[in-house]
Backbone and ligand atoms as CSV (ligand in chain L), in Angstrom:
chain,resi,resn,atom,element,x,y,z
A,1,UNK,N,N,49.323,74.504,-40.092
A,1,UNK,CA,C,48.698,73.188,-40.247
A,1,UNK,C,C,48.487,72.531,-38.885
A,2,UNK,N,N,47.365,71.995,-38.665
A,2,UNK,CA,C,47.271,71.345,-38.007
A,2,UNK,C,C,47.484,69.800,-37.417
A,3,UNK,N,N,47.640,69.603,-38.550
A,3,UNK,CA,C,47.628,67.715,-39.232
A,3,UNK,C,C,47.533,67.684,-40.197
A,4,UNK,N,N,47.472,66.151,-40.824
A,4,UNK,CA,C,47.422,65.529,-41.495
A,4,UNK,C,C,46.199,64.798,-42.031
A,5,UNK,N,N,44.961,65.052,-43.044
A,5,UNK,CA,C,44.331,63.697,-43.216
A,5,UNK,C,C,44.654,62.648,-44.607
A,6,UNK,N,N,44.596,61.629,-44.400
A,6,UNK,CA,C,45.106,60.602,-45.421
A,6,UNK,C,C,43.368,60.422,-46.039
A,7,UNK,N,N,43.530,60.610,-47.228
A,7,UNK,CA,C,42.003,60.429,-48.277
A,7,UNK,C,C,42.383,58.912,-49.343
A,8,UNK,N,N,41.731,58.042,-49.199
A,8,UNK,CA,C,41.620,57.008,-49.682
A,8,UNK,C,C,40.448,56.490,-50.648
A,9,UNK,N,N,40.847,56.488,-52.240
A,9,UNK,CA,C,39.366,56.128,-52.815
A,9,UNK,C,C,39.805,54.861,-53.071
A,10,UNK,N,N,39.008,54.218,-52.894
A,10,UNK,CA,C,39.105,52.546,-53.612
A,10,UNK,C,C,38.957,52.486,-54.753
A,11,UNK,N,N,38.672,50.596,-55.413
A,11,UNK,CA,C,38.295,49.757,-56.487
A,11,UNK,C,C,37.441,50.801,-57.455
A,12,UNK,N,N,38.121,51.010,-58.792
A,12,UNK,CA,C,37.581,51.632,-59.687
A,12,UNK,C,C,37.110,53.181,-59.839
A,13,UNK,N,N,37.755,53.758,-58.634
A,13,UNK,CA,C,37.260,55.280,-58.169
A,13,UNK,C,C,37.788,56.077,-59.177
A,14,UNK,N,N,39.198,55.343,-59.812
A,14,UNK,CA,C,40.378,55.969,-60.872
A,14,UNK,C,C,39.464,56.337,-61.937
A,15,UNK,N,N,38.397,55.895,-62.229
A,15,UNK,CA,C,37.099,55.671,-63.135
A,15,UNK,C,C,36.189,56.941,-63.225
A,16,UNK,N,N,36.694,57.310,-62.172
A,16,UNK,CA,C,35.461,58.730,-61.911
A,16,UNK,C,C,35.817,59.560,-63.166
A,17,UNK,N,N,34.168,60.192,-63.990
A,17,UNK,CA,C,34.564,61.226,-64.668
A,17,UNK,C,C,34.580,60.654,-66.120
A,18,UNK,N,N,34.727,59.644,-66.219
A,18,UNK,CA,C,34.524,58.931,-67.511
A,18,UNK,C,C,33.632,58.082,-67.913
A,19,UNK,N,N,32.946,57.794,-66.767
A,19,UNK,CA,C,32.039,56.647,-66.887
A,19,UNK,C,C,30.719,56.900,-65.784
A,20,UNK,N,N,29.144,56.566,-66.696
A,20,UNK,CA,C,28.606,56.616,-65.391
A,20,UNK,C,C,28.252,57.942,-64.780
A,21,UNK,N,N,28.392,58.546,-65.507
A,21,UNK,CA,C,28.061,60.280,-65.000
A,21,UNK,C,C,26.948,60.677,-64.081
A,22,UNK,N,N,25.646,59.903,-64.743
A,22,UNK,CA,C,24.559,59.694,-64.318
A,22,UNK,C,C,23.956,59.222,-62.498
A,23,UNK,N,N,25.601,58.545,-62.490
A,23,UNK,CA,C,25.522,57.643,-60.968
A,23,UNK,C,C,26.563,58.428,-60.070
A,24,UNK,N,N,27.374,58.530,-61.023
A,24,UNK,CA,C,29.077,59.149,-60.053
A,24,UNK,C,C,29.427,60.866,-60.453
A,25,UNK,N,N,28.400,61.921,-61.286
A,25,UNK,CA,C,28.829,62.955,-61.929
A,25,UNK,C,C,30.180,63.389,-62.700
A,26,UNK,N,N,30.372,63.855,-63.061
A,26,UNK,CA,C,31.634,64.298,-63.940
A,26,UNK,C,C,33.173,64.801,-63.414
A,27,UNK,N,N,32.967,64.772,-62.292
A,27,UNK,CA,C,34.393,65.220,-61.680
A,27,UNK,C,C,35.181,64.100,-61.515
A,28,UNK,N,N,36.674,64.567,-61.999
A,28,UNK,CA,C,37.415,63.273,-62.686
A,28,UNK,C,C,37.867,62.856,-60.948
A,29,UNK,N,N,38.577,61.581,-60.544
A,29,UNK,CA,C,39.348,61.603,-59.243
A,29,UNK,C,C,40.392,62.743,-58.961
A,30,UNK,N,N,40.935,63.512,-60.006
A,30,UNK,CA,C,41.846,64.681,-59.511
A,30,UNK,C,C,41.218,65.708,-58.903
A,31,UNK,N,N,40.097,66.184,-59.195
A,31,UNK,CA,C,39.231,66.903,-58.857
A,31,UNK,C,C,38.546,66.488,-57.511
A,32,UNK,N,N,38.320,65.851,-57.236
A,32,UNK,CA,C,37.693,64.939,-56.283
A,32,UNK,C,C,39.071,65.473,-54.907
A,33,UNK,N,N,40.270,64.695,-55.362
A,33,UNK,CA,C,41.737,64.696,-54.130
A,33,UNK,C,C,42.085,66.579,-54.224
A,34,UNK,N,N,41.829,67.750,-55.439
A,34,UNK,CA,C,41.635,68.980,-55.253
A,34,UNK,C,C,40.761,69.175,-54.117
A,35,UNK,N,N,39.641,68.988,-54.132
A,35,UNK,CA,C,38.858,69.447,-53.569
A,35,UNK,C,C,38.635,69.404,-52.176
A,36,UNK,N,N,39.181,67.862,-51.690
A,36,UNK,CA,C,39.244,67.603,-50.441
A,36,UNK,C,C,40.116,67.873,-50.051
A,37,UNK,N,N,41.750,68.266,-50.742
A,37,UNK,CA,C,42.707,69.360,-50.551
A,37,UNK,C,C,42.120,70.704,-50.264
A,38,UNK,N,N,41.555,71.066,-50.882
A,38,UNK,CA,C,41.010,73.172,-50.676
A,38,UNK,C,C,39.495,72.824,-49.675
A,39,UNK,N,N,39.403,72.118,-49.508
A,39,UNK,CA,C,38.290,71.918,-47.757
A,39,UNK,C,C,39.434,71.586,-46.586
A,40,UNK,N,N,40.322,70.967,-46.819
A,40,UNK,CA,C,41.129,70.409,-45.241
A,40,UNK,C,C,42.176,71.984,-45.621
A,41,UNK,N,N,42.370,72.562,-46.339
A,41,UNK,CA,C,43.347,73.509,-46.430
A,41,UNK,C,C,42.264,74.447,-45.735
A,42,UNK,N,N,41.330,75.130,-45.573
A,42,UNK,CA,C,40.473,76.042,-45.060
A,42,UNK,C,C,40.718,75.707,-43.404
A,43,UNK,N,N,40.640,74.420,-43.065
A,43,UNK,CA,C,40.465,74.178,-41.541
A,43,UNK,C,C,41.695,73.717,-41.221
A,44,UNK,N,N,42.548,74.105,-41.672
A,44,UNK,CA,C,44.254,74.000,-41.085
A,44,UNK,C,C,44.640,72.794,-41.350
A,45,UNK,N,N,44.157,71.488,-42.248
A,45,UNK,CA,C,44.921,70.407,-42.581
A,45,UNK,C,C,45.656,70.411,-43.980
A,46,UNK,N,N,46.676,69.524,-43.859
A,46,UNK,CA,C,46.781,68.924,-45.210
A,46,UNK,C,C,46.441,67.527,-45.272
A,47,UNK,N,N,46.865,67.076,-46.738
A,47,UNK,CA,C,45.789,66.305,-47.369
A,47,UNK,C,C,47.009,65.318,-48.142
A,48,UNK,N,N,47.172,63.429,-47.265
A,48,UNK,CA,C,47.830,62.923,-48.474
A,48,UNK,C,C,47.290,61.854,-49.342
A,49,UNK,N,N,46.889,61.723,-50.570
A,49,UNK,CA,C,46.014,61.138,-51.167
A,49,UNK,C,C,46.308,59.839,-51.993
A,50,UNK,N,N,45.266,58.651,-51.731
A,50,UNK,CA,C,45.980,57.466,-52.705
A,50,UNK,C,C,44.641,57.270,-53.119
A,51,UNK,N,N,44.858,56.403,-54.232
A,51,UNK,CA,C,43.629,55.717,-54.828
A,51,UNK,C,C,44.079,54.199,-55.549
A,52,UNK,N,N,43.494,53.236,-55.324
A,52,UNK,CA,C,44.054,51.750,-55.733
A,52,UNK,C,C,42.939,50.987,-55.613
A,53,UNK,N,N,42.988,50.172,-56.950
A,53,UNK,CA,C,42.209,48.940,-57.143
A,53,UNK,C,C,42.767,47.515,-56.432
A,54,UNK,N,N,43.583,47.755,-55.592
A,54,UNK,CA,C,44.235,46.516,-54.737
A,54,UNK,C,C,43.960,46.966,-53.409
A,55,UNK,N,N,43.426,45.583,-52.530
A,55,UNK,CA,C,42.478,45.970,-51.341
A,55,UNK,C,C,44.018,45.996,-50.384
A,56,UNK,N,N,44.937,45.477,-50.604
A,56,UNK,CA,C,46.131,45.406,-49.566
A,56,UNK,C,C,46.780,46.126,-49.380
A,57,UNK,N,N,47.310,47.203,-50.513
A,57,UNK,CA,C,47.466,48.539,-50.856
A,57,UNK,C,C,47.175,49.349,-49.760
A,58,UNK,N,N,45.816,49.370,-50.003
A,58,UNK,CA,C,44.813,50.394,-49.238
A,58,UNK,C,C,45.030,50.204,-47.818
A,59,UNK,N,N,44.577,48.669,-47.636
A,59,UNK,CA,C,44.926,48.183,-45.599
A,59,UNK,C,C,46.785,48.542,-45.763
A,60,UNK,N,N,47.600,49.031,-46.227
A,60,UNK,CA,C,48.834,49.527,-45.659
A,60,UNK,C,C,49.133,50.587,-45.939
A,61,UNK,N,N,47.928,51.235,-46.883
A,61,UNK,CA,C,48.262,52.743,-46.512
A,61,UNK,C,C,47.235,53.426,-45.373
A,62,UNK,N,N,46.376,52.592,-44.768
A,62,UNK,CA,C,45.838,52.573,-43.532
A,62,UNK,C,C,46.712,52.817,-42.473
A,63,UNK,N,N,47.749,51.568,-42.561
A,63,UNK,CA,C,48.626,51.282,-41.721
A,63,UNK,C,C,49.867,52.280,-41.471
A,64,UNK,N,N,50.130,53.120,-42.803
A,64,UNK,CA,C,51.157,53.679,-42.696
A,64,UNK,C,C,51.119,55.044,-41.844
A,65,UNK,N,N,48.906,55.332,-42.262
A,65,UNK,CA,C,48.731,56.891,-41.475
A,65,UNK,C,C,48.762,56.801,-39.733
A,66,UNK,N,N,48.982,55.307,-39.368
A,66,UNK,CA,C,49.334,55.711,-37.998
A,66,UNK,C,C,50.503,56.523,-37.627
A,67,UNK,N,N,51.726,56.622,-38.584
A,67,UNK,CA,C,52.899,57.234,-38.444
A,67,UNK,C,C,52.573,58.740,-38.225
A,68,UNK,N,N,52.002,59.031,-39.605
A,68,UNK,CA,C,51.408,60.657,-39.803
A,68,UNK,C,C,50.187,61.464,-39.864
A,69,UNK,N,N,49.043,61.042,-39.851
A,69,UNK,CA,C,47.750,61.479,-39.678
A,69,UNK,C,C,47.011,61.255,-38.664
A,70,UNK,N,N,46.510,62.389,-38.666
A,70,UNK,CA,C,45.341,62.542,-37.459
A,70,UNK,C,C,43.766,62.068,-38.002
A,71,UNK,N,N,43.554,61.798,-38.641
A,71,UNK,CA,C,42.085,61.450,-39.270
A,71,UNK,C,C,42.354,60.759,-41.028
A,72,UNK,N,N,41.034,60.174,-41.346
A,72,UNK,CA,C,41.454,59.385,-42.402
A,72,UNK,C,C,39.743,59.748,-43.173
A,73,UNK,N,N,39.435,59.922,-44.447
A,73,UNK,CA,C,38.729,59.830,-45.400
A,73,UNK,C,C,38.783,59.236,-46.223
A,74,UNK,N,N,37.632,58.114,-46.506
A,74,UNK,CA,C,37.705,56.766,-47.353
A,74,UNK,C,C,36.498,56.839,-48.258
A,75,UNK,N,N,36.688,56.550,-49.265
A,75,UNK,CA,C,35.725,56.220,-50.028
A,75,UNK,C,C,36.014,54.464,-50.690
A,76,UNK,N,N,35.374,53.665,-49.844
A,76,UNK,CA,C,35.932,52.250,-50.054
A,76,UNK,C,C,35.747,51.521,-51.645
A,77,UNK,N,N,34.884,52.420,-52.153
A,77,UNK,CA,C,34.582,51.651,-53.385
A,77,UNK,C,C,33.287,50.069,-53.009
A,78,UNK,N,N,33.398,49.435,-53.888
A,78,UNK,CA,C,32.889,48.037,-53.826
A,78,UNK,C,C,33.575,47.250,-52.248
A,79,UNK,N,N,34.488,47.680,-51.980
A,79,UNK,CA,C,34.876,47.058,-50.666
A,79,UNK,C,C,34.218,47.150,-49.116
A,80,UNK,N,N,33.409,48.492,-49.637
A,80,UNK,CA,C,32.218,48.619,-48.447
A,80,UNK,C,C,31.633,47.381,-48.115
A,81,UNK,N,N,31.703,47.209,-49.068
A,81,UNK,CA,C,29.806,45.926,-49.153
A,81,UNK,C,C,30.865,44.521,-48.911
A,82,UNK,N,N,31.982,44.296,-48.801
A,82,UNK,CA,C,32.519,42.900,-48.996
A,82,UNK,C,C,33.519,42.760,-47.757
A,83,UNK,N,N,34.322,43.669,-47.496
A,83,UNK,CA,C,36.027,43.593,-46.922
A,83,UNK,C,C,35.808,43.780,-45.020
A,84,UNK,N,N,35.941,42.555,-44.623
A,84,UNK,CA,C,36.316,42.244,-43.417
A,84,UNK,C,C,37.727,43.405,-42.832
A,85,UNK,N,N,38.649,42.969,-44.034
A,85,UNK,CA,C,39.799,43.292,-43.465
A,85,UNK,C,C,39.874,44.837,-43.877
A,86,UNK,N,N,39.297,45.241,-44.795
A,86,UNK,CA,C,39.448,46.917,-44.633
A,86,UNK,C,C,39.069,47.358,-43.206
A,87,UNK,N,N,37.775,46.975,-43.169
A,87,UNK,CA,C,37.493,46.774,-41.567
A,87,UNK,C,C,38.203,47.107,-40.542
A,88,UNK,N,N,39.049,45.876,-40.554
A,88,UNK,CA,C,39.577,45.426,-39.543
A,88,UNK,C,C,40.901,46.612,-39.612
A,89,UNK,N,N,41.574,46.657,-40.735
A,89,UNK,CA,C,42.314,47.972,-40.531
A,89,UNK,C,C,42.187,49.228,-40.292
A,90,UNK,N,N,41.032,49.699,-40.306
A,90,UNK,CA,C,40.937,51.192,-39.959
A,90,UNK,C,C,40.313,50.905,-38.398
A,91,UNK,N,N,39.826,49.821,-37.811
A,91,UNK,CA,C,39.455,49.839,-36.196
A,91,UNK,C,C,41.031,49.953,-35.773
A,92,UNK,N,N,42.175,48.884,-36.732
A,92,UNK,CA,C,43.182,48.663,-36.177
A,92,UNK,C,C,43.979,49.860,-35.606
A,93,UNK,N,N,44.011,51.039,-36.323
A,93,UNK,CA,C,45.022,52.245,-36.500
A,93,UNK,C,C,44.116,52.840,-35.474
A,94,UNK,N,N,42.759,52.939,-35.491
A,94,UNK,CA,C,42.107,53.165,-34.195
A,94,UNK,C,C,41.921,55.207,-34.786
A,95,UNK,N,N,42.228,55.640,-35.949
A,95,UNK,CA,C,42.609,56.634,-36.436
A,95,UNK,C,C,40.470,57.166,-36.377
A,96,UNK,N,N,40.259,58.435,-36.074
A,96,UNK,CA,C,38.369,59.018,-36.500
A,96,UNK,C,C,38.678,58.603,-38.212
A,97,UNK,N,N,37.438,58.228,-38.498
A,97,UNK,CA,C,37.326,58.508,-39.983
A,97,UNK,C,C,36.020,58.501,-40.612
A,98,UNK,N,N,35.935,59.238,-42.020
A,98,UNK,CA,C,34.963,59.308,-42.824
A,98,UNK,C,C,34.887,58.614,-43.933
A,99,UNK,N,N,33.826,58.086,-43.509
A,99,UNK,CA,C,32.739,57.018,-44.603
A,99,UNK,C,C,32.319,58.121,-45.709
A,100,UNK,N,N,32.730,57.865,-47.172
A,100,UNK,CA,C,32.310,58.872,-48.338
A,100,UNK,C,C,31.878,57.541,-49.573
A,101,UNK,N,N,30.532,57.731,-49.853
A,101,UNK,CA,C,29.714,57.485,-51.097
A,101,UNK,C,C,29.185,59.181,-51.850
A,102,UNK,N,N,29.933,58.623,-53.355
A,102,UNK,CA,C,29.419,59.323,-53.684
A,102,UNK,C,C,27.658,59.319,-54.188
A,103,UNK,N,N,27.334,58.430,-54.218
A,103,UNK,CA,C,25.872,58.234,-54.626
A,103,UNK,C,C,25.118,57.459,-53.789
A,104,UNK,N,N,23.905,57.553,-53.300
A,104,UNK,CA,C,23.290,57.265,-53.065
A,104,UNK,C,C,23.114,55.591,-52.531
A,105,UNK,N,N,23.804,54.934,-51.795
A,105,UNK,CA,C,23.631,53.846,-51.619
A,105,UNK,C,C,22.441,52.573,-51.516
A,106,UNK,N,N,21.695,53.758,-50.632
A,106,UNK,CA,C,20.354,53.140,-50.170
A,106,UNK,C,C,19.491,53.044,-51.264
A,107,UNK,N,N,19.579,53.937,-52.610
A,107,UNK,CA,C,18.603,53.914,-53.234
A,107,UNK,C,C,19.482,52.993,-54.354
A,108,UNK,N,N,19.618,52.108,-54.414
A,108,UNK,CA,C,20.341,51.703,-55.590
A,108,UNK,C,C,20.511,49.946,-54.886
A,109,UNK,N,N,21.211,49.069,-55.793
A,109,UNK,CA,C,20.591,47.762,-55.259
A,109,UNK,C,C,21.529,46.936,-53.985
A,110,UNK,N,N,19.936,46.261,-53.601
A,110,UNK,CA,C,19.872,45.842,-52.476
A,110,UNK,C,C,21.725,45.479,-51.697
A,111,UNK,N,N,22.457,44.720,-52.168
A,111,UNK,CA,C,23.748,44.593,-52.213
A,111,UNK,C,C,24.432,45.688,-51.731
A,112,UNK,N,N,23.950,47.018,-52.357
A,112,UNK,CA,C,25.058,48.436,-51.384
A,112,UNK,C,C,24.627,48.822,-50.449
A,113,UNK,N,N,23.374,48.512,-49.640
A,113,UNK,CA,C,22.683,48.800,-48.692
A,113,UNK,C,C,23.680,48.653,-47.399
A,114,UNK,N,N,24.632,47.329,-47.436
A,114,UNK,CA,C,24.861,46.702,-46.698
A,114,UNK,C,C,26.286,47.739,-46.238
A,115,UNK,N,N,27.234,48.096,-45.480
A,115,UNK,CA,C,28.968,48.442,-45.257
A,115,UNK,C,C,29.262,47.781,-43.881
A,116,UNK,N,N,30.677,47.157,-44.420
A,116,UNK,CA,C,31.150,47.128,-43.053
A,116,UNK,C,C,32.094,47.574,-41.949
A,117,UNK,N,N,32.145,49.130,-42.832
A,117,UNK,CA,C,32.257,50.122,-41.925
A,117,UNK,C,C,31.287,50.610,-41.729
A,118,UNK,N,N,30.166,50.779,-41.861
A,118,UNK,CA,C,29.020,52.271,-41.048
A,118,UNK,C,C,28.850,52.255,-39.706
A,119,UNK,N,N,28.912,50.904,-38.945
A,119,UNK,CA,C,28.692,50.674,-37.565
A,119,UNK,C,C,30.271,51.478,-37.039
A,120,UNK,N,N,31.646,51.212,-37.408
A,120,UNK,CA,C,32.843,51.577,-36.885
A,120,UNK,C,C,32.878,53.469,-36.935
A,121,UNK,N,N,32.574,53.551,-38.877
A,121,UNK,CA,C,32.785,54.903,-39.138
A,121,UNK,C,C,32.425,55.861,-37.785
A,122,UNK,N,N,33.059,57.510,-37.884
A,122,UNK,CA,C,33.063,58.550,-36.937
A,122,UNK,C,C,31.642,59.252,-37.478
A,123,UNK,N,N,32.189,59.583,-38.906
A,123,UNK,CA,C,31.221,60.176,-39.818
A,123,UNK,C,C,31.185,59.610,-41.063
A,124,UNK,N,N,29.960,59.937,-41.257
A,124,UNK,CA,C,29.100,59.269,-42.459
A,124,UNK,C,C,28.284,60.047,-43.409
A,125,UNK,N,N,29.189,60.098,-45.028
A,125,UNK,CA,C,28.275,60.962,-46.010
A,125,UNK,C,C,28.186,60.385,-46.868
A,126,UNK,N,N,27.025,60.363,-47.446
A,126,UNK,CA,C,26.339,59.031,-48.093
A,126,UNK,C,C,25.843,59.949,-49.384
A,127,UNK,N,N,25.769,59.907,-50.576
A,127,UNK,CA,C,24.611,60.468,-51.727
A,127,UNK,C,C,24.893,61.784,-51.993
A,128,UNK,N,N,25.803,62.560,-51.019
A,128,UNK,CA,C,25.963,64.167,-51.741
A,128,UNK,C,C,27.082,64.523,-52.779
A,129,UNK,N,N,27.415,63.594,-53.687
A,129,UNK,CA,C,28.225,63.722,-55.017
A,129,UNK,C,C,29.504,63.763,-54.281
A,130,UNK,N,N,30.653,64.386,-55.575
A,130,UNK,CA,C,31.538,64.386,-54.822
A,130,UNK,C,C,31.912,66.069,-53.454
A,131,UNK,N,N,31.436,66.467,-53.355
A,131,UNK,CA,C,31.030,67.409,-52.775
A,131,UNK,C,C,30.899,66.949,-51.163
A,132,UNK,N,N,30.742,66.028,-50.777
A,132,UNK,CA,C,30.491,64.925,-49.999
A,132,UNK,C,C,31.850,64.776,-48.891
A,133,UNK,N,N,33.107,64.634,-49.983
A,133,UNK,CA,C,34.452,64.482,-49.355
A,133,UNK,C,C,34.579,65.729,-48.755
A,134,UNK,N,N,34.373,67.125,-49.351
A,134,UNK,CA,C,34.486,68.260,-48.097
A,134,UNK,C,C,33.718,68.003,-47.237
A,135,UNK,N,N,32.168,68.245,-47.059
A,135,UNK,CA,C,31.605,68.073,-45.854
A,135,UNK,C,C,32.579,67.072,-44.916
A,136,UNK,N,N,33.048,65.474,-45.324
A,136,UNK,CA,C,33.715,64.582,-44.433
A,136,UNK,C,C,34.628,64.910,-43.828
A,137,UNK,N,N,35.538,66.180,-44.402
A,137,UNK,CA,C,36.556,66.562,-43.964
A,137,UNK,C,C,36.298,67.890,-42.943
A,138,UNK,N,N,35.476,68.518,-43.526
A,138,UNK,CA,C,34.884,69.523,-42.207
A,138,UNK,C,C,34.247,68.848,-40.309
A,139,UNK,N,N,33.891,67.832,-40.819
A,139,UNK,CA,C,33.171,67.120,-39.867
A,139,UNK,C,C,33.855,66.675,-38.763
A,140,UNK,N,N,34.949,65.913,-39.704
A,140,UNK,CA,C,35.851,65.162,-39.217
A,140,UNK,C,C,37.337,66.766,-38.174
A,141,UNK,N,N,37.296,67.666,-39.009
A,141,UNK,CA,C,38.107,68.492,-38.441
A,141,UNK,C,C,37.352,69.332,-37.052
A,142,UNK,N,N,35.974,69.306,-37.032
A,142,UNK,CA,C,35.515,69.817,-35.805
A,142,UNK,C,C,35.183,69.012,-35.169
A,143,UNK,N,N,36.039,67.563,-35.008
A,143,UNK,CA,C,36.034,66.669,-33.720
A,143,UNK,C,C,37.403,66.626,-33.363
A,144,UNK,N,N,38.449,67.066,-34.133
A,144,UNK,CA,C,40.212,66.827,-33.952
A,144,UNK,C,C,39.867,68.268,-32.978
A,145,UNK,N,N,40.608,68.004,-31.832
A,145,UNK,CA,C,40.956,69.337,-30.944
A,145,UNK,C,C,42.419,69.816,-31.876
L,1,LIG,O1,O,28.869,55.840,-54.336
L,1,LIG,C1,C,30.042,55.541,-54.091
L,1,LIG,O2,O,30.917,56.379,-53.877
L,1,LIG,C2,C,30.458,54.066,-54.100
L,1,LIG,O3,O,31.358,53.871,-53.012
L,1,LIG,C3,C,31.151,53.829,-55.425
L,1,LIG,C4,C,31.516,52.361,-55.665
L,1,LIG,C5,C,30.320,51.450,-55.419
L,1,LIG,O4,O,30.712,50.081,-55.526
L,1,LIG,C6,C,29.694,51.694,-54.063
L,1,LIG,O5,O,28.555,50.854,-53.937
L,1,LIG,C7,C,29.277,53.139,-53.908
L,1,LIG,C8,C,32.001,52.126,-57.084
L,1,LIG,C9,C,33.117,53.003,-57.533
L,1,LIG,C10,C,33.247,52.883,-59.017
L,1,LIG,O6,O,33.372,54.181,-59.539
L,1,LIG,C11,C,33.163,54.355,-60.861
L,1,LIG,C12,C,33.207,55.651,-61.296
L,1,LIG,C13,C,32.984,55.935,-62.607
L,1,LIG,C14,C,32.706,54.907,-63.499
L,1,LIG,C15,C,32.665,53.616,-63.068
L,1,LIG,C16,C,32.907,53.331,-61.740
């Protein structure tokens, strides 16, 4: 192993797989934290995974991967488009990280257009399902020396 990456889905991600198929496809969130497990397992990482509908949660399990991770993968949920302070915690830890939508942002309304991570993010995968979180994690592992 090489490291550590910490994978973070936000507000309502727990949702995946039941709802919405059409927008978010059928892979439940376990499948989703599998998968980005068996992509960081190929390139020598492991993988520790949370998911929470509480934004404070999330900014301290931000906080906690300064202890143990080398890189971080987020899928912010609705907090893209709103949260200063998610923000402000992942500049804080100062940790590379990946920006993950699973759908299509740009094409969908005006309101998700907007993140206020895309300017901070390392890497950025936007619209390729969940399939999306490997690429982030490949990306992200051929910038970690
Ligand atoms: O496309 C994405 O991954 C999003 O980050 C998902 C967020 C949405 O607010 C962003 O604009 C784009 C919403 C996550 C809610 O996930 C659900 C999954 C299944 C059913 C209902 C919600």
């Amino acid at each position: 192993m090489t490291g550590r990456i910490l994978l973070v889905n936000g507000p309502n991600l727990n949702l995946l797989g039941s709802r919405e198929p059409d927008v978010y496809g059928t892979a439940t969130l376990t499948d989703v934290e599998d998968l980005t497990r068996a992509a960081a397992a190929e390139v020598g990482f492991d993988v520790r995974a949370i998911q929470s509908n509480h934004e404070g949660v999330l900014i301290d399990a931000i906080h906690a991967a300064r202890e143990d991770c080398v890189a971080i993968v987020i899928n912010p949920g609705g907090l893209t488009h709103t949260s200063v302070s998610l923000r402000d915690a992942l500049t804080g830890v100062a940790l590379p990280f990946a920006e993950v939508h699973i759908s299509d942002v740009y094409a969908r309304e005006e309101f998700r257009h907007h993140s206020y991570l895309h300017d901070v993010a390392t890497v950025r995968v936007i619209g390729e399902g969940v399939e999306g979180y490997a690429s982030a994690v490949r990306q992200l592992a051929a910038l970690i020396p």
